[in-house]
BAGUDO-681561 format. One record per atom (N, C-alpha, C, O, CB): x, y, z. Coordinates in steps of 0.05 Angstrom, whole numbers, padded with zeros to 5 digits, always signed. Each point is the difference from the previous one (the first is absolute). Glycine has a CB too. Layout:
XYZ ...
//
This chain:
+00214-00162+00155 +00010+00002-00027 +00014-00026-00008 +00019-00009+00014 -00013+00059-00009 -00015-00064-00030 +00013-00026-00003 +00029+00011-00020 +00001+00019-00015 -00053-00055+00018 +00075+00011+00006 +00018+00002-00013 +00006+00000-00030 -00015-00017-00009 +00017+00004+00049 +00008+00021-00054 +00001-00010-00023 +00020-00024-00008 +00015-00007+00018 -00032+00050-00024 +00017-00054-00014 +00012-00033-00008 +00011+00012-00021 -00014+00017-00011 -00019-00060+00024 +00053+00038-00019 +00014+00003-00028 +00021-00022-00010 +00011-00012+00019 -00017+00060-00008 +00013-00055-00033 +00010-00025-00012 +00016+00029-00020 -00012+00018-00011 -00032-00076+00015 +00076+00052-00002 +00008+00017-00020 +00017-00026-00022 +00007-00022+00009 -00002+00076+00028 -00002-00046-00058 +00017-00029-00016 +00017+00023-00019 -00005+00023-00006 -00037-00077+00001 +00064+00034-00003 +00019+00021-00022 -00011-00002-00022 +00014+00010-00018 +00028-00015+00034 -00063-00005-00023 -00012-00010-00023 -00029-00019+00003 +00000-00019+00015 +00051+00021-00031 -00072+00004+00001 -00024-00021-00003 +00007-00022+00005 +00021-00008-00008 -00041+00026-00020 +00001-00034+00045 +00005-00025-00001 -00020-00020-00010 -00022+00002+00011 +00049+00013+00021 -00024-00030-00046 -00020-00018-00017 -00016-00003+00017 -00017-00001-00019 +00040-00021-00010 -00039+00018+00053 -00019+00001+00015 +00000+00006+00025 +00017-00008+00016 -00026-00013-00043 -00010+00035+00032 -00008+00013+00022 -00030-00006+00003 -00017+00004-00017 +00053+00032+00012 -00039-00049+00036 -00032-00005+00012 +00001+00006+00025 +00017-00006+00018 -00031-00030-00044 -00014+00053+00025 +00001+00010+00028 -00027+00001+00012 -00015+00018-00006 +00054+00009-00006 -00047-00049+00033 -00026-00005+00015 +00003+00010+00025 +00011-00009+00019 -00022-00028-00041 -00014+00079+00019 -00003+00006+00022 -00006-00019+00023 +00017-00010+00014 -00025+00045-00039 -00022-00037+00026 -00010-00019+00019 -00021-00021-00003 -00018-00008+00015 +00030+00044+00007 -00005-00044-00056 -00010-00023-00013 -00038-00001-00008 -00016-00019-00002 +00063-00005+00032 -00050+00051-00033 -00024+00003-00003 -00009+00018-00035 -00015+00020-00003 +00016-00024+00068 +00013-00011-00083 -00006+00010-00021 +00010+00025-00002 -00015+00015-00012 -00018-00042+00010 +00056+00038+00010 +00012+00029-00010 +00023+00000-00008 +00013+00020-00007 -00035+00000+00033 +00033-00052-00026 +00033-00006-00006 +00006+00021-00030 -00017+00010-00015 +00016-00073+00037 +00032+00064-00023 +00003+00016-00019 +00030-00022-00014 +00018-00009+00014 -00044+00067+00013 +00023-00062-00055 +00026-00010-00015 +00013+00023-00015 -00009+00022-00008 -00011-00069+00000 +00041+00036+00006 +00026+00009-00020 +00013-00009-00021 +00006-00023+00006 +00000+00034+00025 -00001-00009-00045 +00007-00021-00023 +00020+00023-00022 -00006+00013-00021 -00051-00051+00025 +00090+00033+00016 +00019+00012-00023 -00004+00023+00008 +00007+00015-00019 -00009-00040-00020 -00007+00042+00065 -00013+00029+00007 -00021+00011-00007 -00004+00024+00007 +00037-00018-00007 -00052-00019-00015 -00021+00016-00008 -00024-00019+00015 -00002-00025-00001 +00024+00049-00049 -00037-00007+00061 -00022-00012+00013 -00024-00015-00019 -00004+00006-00023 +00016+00032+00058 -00024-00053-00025 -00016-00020-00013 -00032+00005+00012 -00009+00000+00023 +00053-00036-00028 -00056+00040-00018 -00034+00006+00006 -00012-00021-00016 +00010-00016-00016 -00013+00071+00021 -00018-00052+00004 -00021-00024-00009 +00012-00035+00007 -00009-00020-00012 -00007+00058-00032 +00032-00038+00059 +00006-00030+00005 -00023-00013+00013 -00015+00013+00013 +00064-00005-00007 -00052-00034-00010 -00024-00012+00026 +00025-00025+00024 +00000-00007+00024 -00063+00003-00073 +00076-00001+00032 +00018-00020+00027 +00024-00004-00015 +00001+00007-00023 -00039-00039+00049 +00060+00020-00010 +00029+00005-00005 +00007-00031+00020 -00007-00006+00023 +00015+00074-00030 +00008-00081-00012 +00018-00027+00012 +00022+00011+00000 +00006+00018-00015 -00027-00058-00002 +00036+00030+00033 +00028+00007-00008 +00019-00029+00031 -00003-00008+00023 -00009+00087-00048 +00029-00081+00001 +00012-00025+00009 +00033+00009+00005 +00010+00013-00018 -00048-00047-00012 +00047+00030+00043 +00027+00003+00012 +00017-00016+00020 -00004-00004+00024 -00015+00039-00034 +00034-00041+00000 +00023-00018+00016 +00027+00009+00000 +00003+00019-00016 -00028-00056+00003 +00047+00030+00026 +00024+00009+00000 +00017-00004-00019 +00016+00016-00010 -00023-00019+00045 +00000-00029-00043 +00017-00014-00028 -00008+00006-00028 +00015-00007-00019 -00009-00031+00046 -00025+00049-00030 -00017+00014-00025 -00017+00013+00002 -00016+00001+00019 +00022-00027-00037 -00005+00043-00008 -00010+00025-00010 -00031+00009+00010 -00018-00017-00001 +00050+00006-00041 -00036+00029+00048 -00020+00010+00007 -00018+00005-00014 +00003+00022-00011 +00019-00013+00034 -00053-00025-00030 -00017+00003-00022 -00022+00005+00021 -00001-00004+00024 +00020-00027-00068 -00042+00046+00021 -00028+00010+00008 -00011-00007-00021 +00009-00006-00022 -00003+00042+00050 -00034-00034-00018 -00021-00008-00019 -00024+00026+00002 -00011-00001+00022 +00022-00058-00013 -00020+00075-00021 -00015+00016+00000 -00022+00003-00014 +00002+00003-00024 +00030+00009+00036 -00062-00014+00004 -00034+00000-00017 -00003+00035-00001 -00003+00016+00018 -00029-00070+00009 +00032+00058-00057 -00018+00025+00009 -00027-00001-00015 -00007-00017-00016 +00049+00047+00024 -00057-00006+00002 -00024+00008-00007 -00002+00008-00023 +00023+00002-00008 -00030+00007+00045 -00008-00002-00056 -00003+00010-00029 -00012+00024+00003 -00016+00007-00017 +00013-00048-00006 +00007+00050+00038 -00010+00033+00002 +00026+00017-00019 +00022-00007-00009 -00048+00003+00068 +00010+00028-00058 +00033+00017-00014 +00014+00018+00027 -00007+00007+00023 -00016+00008-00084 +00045-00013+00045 +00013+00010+00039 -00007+00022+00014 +00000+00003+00024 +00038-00018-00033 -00044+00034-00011 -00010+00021+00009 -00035-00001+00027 -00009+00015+00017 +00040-00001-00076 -00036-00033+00051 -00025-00013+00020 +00012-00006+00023 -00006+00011+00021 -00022-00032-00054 +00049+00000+00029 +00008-00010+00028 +00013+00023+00012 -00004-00001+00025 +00010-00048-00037 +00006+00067+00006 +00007+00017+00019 -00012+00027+00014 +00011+00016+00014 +00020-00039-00037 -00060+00021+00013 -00014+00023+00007 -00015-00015+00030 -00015+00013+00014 +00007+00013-00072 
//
């Protein structure tokens, strides 16, 4: 039986990325609400400044990407 992983926060956090085992099933967050139809995600971070991303998505409607 595998463990479960849990991340609890007092509040959303402007981003959340999470790469099972890097084979196209990663899942984003953005503010708590999950993100469908993305195709790739930059995201740049350092200690001395702000944490930015860059996000491609697909032009599908969402209801597609999540079926």
């Amino acid at each position: 039986m595998e463990k479960k992983f849990v991340l609890e926060f007092d509040e959303a956090p402007a981003l959340v990325f999470v790469s099972h085992d890097g084979r196209r099933n990663e899942e984003m967050y953005v503010r708590g609400e999950k993100e469908f139809a993305w195709r790739s995600v930059t995201i740049r971070s350092s200690l001395d400044e702000f944490t930015t991303h860059e996000v491609e998505y697909l032009s599908i409607k969402k209801r597609e990407a999540s079926e």
